[in-house]
Each structure stands twice: as structure tokens, then as C-alpha cells.
ZAMARGU-4260 file (C-alpha; in steps of 0.2 Angstrom, whole numbers, plus 5000, padded with zeros to 4 digits):
<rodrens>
0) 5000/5000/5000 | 5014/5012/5005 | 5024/5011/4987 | 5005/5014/4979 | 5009/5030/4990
5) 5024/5035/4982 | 5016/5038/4965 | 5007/5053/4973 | 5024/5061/4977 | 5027/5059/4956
10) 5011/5070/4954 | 5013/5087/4947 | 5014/5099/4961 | 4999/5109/4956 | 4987/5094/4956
15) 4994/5087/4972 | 4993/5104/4981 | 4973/5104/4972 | 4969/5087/4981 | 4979/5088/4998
20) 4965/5092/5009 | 4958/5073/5001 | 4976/5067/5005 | 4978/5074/5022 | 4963/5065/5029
25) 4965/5050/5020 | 4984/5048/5028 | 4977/5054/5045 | 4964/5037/5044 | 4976/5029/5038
30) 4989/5032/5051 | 4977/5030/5066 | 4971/5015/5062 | 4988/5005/5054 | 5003/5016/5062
35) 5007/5001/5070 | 5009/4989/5056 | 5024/5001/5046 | 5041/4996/5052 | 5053/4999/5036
40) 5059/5018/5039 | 5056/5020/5019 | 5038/5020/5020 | 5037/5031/5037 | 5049/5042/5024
45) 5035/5042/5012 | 5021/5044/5021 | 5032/5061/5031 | 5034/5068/5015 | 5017/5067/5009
50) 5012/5078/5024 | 5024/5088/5023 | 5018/5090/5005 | 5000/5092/5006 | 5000/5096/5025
55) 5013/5112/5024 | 5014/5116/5005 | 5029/5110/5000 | 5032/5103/4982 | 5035/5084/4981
60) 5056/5080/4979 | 5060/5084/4963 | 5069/5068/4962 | 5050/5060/4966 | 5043/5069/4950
65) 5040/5063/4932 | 5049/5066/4918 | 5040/5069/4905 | 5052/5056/4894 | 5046/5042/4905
70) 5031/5032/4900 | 5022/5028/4914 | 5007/5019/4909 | 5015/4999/4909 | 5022/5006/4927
75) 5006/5008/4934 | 4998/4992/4927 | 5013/4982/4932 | 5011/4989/4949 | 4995/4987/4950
80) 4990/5004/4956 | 4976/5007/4944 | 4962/5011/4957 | 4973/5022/4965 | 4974/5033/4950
85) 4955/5031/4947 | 4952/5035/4966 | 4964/5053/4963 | 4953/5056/4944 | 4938/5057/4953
90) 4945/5067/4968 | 4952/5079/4953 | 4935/5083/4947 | 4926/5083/4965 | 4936/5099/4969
</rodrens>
């Protein structure tokens, strides 16, 4: 679940800063109900800075974003993050 998470760092920072109210509170539930269950210090990485991104403003790493030579579409089938993305297209057009 954490590296589906990642792929929200890779986000634009205009769309991620449009949709970090939705990110916020889905890290916060998150959080409280499964803080327990993370032990790698990568994913606690990750999920520090999404809220520092969408919790204080910041842009994403700019090692994190995409560039637009990379063809991302057989990287998200592979990972199988597909409902993730459809979950953010419909958060997109709810703002």
C-alpha cells in the first residue's frame, strides 16, 4: 500500500497541492488505524513527506517527479495501482 503512495509524490505539484485536503485526511485514517503495522523507515519516509507536502505546502522531491520522457502507463499496470489513480481522477473533478 505504502509504494502505491509514492506515486502521489510523482504527481505534478499543482494537482497534488489541488487534492491535499483529500490526501491529508486519508493519511490521517490511515495512520490512526495501521501506524502500528509500518516498520521499514522507507515507507514512514514516504508517508512524512506526503504531509509535509500536502499538510505544509511544499512541492514533492524533485527527484520523486516525472519526467515527461518516461512512459508511465505499463508502470502503473505492472504495479497494480490502477484504482489508485482512478480514486485521485475522481478526487480531481470533485474539487
Amino acid at each position: 500500500m505504502l509504494g502505491s503512495l509514492r506515486m502521489l509524490l510523482m504527481m505534478k505539484p499543482e494537482v497534488i497541492h489541488s487534492i491535499s485536503r483529500h490526501v491529508a485526511y486519508g493519511l490521517h485514517d490511515l495512520l490512526k488505524t495501521n501506524a502500528a503495522n509500518i516498520h521499514a523507515a522507507y515507507d514512514w519516509c514516504t508517508l512524512f513527506t506526503l504531509l509535509e507536502v500536502v499538510g505544509a505546502g511544499t512541492n514533492p522531491p524533485p527527484l520523486m517527479q516525472i519526467q515527461p520522457s518516461i512512459d508511465v502507463s505499463q508502470v502503473i499496470v505492472d504495479s497494480g495501482i490502477h484504482n489508485l489513480l482512478v480514486l485521485i481522477i475522481f478526487l480531481l473533478y470533485q474539487v
